[in-house]
C-alpha positions in Angstrom: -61.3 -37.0 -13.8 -63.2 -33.5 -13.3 -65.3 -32.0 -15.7 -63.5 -29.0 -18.3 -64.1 -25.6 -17.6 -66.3 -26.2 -20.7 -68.8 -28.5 -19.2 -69.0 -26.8 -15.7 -70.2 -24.0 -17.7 -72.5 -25.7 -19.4 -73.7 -26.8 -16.6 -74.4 -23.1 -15.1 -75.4 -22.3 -18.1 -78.1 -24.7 -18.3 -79.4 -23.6 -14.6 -79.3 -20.2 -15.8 -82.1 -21.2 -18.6 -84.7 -21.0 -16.0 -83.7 -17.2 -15.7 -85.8 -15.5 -13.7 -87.5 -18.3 -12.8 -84.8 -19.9 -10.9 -83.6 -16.9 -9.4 -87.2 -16.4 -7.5 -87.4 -19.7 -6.6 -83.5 -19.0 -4.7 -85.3 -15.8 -3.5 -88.1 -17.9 -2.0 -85.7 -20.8 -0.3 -83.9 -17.7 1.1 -87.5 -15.8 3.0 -88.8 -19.0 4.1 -85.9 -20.1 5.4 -85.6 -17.3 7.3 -88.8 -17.6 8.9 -88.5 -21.5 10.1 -84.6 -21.1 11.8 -85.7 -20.8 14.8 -88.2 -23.8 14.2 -85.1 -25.9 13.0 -83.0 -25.0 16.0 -85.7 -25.9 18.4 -86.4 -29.4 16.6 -82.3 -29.7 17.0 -82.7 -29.5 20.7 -85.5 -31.5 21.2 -83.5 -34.1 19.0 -80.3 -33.7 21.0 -82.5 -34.1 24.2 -83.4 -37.5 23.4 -80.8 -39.4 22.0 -81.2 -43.1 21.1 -78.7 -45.7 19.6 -78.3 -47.1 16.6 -81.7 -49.3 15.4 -83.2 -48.1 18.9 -84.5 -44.5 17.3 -88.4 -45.5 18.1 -89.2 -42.1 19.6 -87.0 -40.4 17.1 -88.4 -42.1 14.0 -92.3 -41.4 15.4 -91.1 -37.7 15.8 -89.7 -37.4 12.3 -92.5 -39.1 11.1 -95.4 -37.6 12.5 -93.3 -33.6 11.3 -93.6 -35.1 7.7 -97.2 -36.2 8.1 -98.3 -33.0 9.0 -96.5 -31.4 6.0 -98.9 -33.9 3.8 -95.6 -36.1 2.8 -96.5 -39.6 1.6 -94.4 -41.3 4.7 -93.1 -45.0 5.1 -91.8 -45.7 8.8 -90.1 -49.5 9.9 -87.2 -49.7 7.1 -84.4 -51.2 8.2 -86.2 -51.7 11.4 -86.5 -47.3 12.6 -85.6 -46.1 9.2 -88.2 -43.4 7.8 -88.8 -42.2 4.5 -90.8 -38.9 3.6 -92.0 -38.5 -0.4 -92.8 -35.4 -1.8 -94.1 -35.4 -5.4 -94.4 -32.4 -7.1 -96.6 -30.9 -9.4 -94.4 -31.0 -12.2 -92.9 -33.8 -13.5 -88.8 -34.5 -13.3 -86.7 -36.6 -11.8 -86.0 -38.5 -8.2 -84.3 -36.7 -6.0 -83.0 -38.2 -2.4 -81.4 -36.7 0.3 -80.3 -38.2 3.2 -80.2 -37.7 7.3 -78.8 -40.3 9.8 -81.0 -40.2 13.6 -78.5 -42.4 15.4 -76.9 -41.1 18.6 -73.8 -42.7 20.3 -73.1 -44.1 24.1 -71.3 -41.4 25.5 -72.1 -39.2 28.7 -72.5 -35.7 27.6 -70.1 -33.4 29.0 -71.2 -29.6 27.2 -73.6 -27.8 29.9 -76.2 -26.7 27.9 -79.3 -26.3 28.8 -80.7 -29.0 26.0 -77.8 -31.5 26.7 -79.5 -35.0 26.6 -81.7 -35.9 29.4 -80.4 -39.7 28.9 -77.5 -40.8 31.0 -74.7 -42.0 28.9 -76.4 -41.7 25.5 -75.5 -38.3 23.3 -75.6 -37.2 19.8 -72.0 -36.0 19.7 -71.6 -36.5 15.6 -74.5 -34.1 14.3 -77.0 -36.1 14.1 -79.5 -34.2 15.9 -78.6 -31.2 13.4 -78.9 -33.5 10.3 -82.7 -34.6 11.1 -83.4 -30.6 12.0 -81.8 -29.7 8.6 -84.0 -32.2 6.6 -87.2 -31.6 8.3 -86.8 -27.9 7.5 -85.6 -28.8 4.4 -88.7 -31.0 3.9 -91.1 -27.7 5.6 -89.6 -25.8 2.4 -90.3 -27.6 -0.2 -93.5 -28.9 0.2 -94.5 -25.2 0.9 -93.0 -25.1 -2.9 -94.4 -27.8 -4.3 -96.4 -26.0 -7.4 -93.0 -25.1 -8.5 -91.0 -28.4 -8.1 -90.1 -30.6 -10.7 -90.1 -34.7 -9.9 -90.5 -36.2 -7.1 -87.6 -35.9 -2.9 -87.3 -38.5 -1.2 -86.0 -37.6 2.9 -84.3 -40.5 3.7 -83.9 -40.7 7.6 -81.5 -43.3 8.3 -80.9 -45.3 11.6 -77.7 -46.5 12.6 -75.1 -45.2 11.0 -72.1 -44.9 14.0 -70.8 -48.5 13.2 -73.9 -51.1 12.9 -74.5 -50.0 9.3 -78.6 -48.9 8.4 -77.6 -47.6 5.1 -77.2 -51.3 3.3 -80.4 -52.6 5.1 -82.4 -49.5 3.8 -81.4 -50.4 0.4 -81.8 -54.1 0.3 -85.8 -53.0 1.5 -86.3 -50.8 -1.6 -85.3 -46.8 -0.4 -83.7 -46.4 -3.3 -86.7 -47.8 -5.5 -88.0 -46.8 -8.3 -85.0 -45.5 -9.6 -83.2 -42.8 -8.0 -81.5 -39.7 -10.0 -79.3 -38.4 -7.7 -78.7 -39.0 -3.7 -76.8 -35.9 -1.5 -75.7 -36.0 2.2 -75.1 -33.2 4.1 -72.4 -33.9 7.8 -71.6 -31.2 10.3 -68.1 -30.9 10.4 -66.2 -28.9 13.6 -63.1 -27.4 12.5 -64.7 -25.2 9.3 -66.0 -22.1 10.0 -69.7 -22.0 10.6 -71.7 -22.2 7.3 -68.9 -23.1 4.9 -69.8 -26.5 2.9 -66.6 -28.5 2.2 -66.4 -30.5 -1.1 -63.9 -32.5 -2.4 -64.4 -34.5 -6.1 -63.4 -38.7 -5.8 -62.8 -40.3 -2.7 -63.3 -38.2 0.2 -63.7 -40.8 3.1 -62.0 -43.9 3.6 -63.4 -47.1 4.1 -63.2 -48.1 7.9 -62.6 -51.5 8.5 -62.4 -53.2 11.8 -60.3 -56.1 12.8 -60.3 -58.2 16.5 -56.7 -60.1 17.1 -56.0 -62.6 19.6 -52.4 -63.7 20.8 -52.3 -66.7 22.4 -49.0 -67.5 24.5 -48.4 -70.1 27.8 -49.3 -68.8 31.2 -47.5 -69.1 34.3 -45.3 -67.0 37.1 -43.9 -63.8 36.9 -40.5 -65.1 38.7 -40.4 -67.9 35.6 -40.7 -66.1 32.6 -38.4 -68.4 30.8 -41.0 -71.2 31.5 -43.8 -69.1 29.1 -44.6 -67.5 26.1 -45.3 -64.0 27.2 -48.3 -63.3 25.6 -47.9 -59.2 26.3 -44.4 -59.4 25.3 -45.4 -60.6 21.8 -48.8 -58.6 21.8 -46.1 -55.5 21.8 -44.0 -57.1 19.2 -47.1 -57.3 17.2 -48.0 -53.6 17.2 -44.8 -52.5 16.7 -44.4 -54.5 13.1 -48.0 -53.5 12.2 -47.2 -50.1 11.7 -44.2 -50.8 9.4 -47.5 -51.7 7.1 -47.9 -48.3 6.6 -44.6 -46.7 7.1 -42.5 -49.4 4.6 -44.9 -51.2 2.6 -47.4 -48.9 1.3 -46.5 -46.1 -0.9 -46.2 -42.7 1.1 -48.7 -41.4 -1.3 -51.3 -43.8 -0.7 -53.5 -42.6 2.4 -54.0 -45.5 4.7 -53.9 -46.0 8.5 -53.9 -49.2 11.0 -54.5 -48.0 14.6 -54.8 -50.0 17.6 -57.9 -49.0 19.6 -58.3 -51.8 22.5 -55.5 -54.2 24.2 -56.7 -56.2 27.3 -54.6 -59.2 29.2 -53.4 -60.0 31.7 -54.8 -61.2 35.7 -52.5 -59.6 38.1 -48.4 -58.5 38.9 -46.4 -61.7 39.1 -48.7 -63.6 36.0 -47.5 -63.8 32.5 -50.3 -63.9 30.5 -51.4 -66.4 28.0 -53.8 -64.3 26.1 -53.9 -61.1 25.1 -56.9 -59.6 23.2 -56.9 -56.1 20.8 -59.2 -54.1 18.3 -58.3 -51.9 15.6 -59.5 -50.1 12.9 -57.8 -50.0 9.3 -58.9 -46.9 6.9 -58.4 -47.2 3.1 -59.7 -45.2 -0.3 -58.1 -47.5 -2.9 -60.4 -50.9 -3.4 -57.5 -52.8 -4.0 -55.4 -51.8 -0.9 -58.2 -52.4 1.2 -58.3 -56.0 -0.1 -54.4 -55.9 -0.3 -54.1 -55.0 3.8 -55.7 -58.2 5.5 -53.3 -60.5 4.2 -50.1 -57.8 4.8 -51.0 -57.6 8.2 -51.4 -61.6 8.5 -47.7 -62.0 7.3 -46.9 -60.0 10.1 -48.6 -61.6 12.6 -48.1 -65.2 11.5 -44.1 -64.0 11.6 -44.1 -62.5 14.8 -46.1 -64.8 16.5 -44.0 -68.5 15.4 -40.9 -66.3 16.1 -41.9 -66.3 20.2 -43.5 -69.7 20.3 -47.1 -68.1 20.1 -50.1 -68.9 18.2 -53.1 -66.3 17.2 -56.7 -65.9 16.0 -57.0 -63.0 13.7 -61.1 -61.8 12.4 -61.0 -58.9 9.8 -64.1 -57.4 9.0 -64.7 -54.9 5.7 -67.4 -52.2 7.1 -68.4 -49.6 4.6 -66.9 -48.8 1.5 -65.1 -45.4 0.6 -67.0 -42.3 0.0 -66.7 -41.4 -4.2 -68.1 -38.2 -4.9 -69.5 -37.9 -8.6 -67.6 -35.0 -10.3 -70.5 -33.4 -12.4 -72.4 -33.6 -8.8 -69.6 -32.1 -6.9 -69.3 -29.3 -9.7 -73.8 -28.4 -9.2 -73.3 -28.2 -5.3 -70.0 -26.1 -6.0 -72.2 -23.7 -8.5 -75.1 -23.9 -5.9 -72.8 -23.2 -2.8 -71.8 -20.1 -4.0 -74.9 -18.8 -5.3 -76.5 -19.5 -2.0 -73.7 -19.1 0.7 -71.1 -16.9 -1.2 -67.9 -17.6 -3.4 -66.0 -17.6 0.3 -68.1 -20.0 1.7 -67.4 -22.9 -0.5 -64.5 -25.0 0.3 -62.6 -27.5 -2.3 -60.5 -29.5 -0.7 -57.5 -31.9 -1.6 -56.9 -34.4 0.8 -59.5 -36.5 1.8 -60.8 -37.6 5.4 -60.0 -41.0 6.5 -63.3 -40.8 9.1 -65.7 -43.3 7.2 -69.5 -42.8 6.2 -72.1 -45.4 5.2 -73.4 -43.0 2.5 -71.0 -44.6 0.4 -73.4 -47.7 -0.1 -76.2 -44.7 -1.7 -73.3 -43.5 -3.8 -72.3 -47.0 -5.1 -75.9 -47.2 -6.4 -77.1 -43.4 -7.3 -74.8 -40.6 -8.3 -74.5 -38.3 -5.6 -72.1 -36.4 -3.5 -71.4 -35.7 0.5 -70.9 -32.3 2.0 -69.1 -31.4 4.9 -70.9 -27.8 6.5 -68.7 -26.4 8.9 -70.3 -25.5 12.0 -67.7 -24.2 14.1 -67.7 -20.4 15.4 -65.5 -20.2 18.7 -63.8 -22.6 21.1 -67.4 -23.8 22.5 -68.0 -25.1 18.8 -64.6 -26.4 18.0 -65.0 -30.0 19.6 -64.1 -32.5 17.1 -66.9 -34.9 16.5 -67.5 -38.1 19.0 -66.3 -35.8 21.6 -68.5 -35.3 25.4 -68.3 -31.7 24.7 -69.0 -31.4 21.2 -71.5 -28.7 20.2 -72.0 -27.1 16.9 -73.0 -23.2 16.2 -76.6 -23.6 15.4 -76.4 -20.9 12.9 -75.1 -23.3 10.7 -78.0 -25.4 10.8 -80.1 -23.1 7.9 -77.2 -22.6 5.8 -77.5 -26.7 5.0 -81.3 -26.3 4.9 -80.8 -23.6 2.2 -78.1 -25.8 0.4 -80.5 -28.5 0.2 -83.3 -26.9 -1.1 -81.5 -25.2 -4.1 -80.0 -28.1 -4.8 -82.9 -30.1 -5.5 -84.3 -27.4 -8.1 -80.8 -26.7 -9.7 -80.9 -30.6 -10.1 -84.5 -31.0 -11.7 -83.1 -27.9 -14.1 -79.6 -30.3 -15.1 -81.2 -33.6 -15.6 -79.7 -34.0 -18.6 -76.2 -32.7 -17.4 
C-alpha cells in the first residue's frame, strides 16, 4: 500500500526542516558535480575498455579500489571473492547508508564502433555496468569532498557478478550489510527512457528469473522407420507447445508471468530420429507463491506429454533471485529527491513492472531500499536495449545518477525517523 498524501508530505516536510541548510548542500552536489562529469565519463570508458566476467573483475576491483583509497575511504577488497566495499563516515553522526554498483561484464563481442569499445575479444559490458561503477565513484568523489556536512556513515557497495552467477547473496552472507544497514538504493541504466529520467515504480518492479534445464528422452533409430521410435523432437515440440498454455490458460491474465524457451539441441544428422533432446528456459514471476506454484504446473505437463508418446524425461528447476520489492516510503524520498534534482518531468512512476530480474532483490529482502531505472537513451545510437553488441548509453546520463545519489543520501540522514 503507498503512503497518503499526508505522510508524503510529511516526509517533505521533514526534509524541508534543514531549510537552508539542505538547499546548499543540493547547491553543492549540483557545482561539484559539474566539475567531475567529464572525470566520470572518462572512468566509464576505461571501465567499458576492460571488461571482465562475473567473479573474474580482479583488474576492475583493484581499479575501484585504489579510486576510493585515494579519496581516504576506509576500503575492504576480496568479498565474495572481487567484491569491494568503500566506507565513508562522516563527521556527524546518523545513520547507515548503502548504495550499490554491479562491475560484472558479459561474454559478448562488442559490435558499437566506438572508439572505447572493449579491447577484449568477446567480453563487453552491454548492461551498464561500466556506467554504474563510474556513477558511484563520482558519487563516492562528492561526498567525501562533503564529509563535514554528512550525517552517518555510506557504504559503496561494488558488486561482482550479478549477470546470472549471483554476487549479491555471497556479499551478504560475508557481512556487507553488517553493522546494521538503514537503507540500501540501486541505480540501472535503462535504454528506452529518455536520457536522465529515473524510473520508479512502488512494490514489485522485477520478477524473479528462474532457470530450468529439461531433457526428453525418446528411442533412436532410422529416419525411414519412424514407427520403430519414440521421436524425441517430435515430443520435444509437443512439450513446448503445452508449456505455454501455463501461461495462456492456467494463470490468471492479470498475473505477470512468462516461460520462454531459450536453448533446444538434438538431434545427429537427416535420416536419425533422435533419442534425446536437450532445452533451457527461463520462467519470470513477482508473486512468491506463483513462483513456487510453476515448477510443479509445468511438471504435469511434461509428465502428460511425455507417457502420452512413450517418452521419458529429466526435468532440473532452479529458483535464481527473488523479485525486486521496492519500499513505498523509499520510493516516495527518491520521488521527492528526483524532482528536486532532475525536474518534475524527469521523474517517471510507472505501473507495470519489468519482468528482467535483479539480484538487488537479496539487499532489499534485508534493508529497506529501492531500485531506480535512469534512462539513458538520447537517439537511435543510444536506443539498444540492454545485453545487446551494440548497446551504448548517452553518457550525459551518467551525472544525473551521480546527482541522484548524492541527494539521496543527505535527504535520507534528514528522514531517519520517516
Amino acid at each position: 500500500m503507498h503512503l497518503s498524501r499526508l505522510d508524503q508530505t510529511c516526509i517533505l516536510n521533514r526534509v524541508d526542516k534543514g531549510g537552508k541548510g539542505v538547499e546548499k548542500i543540493h547547491k553543492e552536489i549540483t557545482n561539484l558535480a559539474e566539475k567531475i562529469e567529464d572525470e566520470v565519463i572518462s572512468l566509464r570508458r576505461e571501465f567499458h575498455q576492460n571488461p571482465e566476467l562475473g567473479f573474474e573483475e580482479v583488474e576492475t576491483a583493484k581499479k575501484v579500489a585504489d579510486y576510493l583509497t585515494r579519496l581516504g575511504l576506509d576500503v575492504e577488497t576480496g568479498i565474495a571473492r572481487t567484491g569491494v566495499v568503500g566506507i565513508l563516515k562522516g563527521d556527524l553522526p546518523g545513520p547507515v547508508i548503502a548504495l550499490r554498483a554491479d562491475m560484472d561484464a558479459l561474454p559478448i563481442i562488442e559490435k558499437t564502433g566506438v572508439e572505447y569499445a572493449s579491447k577484449v575479444s568477446g567480453k563487453m559490458h552491454a548492461c551498464g555496468h561500466d556506467g554504474h561503477m563510474a556513477m558511484l565513484l563520482g558519487t563516492a568523489k562528492i561526498l567525501s569532498q562533503l564529509r563535514s556536512q554528512l550525517k552517518g556513515t555510506v557504504k559503496f557497495i561494488f558488486q561482482p557478478a550479478e549477470e546470472g552467477l549471483g554476487g549479491a547473496q555471497p556479499m551478504i552472507e560475508e557481512g556487507v550489510l553488517d553493522p546494521k544497514v538503514d537503507a540500501i538504493f540501486g541505480i540501472h541504466l535503462w535504454p528506452g527512457y529518455q536520457s536522465g529520467t529515473i524510473v520508479l515504480k512502488y512494490g514489485a518492479m522485477m520478477a524473479a528469473p528462474d532457470h530450468f534445464i529439461l531433457k526428453i528422452k525418446g528411442k533412436g533409430g532410422h529416419g525411414s522407420a519412424p514407427h520403430e521410435t519414440v521421436d524425441a523432437i517430435a515430443v520435444s515440440a509437443q512439450v513446448i507447445s503445452a508449456l505455454q498454455q501455463i501461461v495462456s490458460r492456467q494463470i490468471t491474465p492479470t498475473q505477470p508471468v512468462v516461460v520462454s524457451i531459450g536453448t533446444i539441441n538434438g538431434g545427429y544428422r537427416d535420416n536419425v530420429i533422435a533419442d534425446e533432446v536437450k532445452m533451457t528456459g527461463t520462467v519470470r514471476t513477482l508473486c512468491p507463491d506463483l513462483r513456487d506454484e510453476i515448477p510443479r504446473k509445468m511438471e504435469e505437463i511434461i509428465k502428460g506429454v511425455t507417457t502420452a508418446f512413450g517418452a521419458d524425461y529429466e526435468l532440473e528447476y532452479k529458483q535464481l533471485y527473488p523479485p525486486i520489492i521496492n519500499d513505498d516510503k523509499m520510493v516516495n524520498l527518491v520521488k521527492e529527491v528526483g524532482e528536486k534534482v532532475l525536474g518534475l518531468e524527469k521523474v517517471n512512476v510507472i505501473k507495470e513492472p519489468v519482468m528482467a530480474g535483479e539480484d538487488f532483490a537479496y539487499f532489499l529482502e534485508k534493508v529497506p531500499g529501492t531500485f531506480i531505472h535512469l534512462g539513458c537513451s538520447s537517439g537511435p545510437e543510444t536506443s539498444y536495449p540492454l545485453h545487446n553488441p551494440k548497446f551504448n548509453m548517452d553518457e550525459k546520463a551518467l551525472i544525473s545518477g551521480v546527482m541522484t545519489f548524492c541527494n539521496l543520501v543527505f535527504a535520507y540522514s534528514f528522514t531517519k525517523e520517516v
